[in-house]
Backbone bond lengths (Angstrom), bond angles and torsions (degrees), N, CA, C in turn:
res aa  C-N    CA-C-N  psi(-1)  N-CA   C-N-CA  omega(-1)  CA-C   N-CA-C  phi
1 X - - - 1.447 - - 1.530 108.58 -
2 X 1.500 119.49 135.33 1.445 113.05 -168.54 1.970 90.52 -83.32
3 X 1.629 89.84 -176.27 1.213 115.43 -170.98 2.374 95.34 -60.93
4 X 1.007 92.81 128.97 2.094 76.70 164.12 1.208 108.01 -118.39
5 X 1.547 108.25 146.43 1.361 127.95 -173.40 1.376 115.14 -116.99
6 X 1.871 118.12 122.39 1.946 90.85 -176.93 2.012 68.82 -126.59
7 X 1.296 102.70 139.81 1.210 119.00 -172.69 1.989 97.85 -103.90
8 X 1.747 110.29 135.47 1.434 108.63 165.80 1.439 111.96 -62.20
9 X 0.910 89.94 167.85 1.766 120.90 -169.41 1.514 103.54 -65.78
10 X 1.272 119.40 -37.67 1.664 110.18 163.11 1.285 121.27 -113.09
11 X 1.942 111.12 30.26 1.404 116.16 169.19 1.218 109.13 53.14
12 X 1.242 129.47 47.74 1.562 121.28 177.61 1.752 100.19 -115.41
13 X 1.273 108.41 -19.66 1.461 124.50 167.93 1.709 135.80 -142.64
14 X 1.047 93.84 166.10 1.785 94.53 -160.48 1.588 106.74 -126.10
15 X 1.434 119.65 112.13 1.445 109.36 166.19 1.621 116.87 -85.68
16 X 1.184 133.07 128.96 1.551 134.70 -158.54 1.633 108.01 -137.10
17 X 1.227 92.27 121.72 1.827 105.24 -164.62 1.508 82.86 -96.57
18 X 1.398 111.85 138.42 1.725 128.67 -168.11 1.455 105.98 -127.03
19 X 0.822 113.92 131.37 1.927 111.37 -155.00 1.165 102.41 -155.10
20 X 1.600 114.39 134.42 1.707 115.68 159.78 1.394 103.93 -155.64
21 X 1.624 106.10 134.54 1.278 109.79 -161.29 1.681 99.80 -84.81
22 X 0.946 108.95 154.81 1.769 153.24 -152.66 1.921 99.35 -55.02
23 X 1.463 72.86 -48.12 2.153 93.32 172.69 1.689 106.81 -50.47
24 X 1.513 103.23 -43.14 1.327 103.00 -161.33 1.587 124.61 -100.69
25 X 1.643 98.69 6.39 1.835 103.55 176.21 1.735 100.86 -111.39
26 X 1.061 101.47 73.73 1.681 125.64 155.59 1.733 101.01 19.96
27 X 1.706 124.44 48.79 1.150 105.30 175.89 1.620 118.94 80.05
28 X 1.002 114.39 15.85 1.769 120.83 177.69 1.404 103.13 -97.40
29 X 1.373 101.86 127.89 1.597 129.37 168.95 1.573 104.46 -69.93
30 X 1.662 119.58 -55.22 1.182 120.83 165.61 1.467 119.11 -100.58
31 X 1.780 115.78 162.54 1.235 93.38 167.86 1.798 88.70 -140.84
32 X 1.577 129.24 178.52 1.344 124.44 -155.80 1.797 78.47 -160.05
33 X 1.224 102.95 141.44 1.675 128.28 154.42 1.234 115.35 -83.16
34 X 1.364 114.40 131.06 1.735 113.36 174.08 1.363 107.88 -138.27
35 X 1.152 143.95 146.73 1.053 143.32 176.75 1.653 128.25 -173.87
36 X 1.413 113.34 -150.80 1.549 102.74 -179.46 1.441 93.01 -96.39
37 X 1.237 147.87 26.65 1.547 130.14 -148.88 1.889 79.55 -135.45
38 X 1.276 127.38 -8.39 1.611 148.89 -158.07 1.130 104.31 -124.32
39 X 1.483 148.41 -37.19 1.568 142.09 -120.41 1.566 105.41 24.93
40 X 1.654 102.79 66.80 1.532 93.68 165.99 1.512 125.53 60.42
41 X 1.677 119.12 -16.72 1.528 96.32 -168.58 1.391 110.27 -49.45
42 X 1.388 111.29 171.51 1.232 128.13 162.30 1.420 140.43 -82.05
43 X 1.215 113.03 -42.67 1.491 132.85 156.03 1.177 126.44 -113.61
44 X 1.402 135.33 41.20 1.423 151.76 -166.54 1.623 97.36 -107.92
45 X 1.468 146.57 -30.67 0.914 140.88 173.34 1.550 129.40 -136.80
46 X 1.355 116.27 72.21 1.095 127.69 -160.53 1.757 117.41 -74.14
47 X 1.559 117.66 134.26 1.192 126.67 175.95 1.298 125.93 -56.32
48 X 1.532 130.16 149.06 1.186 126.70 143.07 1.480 123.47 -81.51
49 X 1.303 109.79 158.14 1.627 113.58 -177.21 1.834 104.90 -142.58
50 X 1.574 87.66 103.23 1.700 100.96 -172.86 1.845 90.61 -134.07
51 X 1.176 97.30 151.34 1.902 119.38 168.80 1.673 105.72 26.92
52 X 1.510 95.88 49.39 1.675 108.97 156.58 1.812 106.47 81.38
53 X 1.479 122.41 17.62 0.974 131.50 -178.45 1.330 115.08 -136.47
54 X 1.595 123.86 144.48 1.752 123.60 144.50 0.859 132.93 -88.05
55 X 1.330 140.59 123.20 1.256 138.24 -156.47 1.851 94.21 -140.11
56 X 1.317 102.54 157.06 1.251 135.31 155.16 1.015 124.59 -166.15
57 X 1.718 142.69 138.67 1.729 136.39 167.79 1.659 106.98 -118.82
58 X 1.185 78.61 149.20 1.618 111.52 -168.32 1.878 104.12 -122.14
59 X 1.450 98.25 149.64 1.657 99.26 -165.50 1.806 81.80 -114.33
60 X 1.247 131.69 132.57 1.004 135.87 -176.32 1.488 119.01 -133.55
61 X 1.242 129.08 143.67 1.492 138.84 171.76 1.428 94.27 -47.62
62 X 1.798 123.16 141.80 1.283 123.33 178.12 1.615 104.93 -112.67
63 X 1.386 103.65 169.43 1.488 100.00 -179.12 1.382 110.58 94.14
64 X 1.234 119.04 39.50 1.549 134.94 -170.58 0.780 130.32 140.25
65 X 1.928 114.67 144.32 1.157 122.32 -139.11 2.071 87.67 -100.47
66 X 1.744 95.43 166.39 1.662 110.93 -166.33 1.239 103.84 -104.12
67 X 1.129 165.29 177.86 1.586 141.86 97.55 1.134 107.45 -88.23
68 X 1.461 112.66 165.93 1.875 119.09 -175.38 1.141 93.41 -166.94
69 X 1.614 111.28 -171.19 1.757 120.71 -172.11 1.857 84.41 -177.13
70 X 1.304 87.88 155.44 1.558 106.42 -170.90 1.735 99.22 -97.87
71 X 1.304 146.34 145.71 1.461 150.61 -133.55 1.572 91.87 -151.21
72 X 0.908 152.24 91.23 1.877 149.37 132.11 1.483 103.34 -34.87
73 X 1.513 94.22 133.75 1.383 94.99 175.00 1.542 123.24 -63.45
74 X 1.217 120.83 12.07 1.918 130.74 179.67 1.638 89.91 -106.64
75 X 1.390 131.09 -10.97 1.360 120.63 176.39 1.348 103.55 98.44
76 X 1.343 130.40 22.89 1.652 117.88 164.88 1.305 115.59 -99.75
77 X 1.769 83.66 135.52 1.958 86.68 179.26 1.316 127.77 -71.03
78 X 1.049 140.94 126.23 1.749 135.53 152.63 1.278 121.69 -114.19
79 X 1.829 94.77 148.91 1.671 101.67 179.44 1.558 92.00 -92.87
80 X 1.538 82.84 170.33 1.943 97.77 -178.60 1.453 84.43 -96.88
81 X 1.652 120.73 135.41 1.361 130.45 162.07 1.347 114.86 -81.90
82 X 1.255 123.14 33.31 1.333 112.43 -179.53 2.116 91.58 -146.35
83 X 1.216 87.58 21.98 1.840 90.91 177.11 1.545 108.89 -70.64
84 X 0.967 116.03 149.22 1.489 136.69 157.24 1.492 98.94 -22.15
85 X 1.490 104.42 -78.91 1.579 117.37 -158.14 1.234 100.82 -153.45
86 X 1.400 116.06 162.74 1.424 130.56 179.26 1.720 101.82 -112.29
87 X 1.201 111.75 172.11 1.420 112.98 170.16 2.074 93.98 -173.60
88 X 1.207 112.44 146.29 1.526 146.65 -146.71 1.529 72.66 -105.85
89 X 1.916 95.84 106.57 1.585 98.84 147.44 1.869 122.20 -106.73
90 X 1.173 115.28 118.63 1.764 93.70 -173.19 1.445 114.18 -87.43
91 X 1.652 117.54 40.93 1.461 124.70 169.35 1.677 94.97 -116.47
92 X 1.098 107.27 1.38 1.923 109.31 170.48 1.690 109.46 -107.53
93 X 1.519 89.48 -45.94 1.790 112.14 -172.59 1.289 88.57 72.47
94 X 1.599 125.88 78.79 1.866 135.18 -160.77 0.975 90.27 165.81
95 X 1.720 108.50 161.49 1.542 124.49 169.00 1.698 104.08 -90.35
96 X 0.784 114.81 164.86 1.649 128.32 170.06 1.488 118.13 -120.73
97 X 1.446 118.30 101.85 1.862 118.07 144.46 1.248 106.52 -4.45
98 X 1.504 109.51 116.33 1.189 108.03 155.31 1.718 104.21 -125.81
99 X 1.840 118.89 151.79 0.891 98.15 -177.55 2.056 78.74 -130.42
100 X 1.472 108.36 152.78 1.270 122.95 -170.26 1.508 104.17 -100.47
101 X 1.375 118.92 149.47 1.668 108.05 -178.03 2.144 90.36 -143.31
């Protein structure tokens, strides 16, 4: 399921449903959002996992793009394959999810 976006009424913000199906988090019981919208924590925003998916939404400042990475509770990173865009961080030496608003 891609990233969903329902934008306010004067586009000044973005609520964004963050999702990765079950197939694609390498065996994680848990999974956690991290990103620039967090300072990166790691377990500061933890997923739900209902009907073969993780999901969580976040209401975000619009008018710019996020990066993030998906967190297993053993500490492995994943990108969402259904991101906007990637972009090369060399404090990961990895690309980074990016999602655009």
């Amino acid at each position: 399921m891609p990233l969903t976006k329902t934008f306010s009424k004067d586009k000044s913000k973005c609520k964004v449903v963050f999702s990765l199906p079950v197939d694609n988090a390498e065996g994680a019981k848990k999974l956690f959002l991290a990103g620039e919208f967090n300072e990166w924590n790691p377990t500061a925003l933890p997923m739900r996992k209902a009907k073969g998916q993780f999901t969580t939404t976040l209401t975000l400042p619009a008018a710019t793009p996020y990066q993030y990475r998906y967190v297993t509770e053993t500490g492995v990173w994943l990108n969402d394959t259904e991101a906007d865009c990637y972009v090369y961080s060399a404090f990961a030496d990895a690309d980074n999810s990016v999602v655009v608003l």
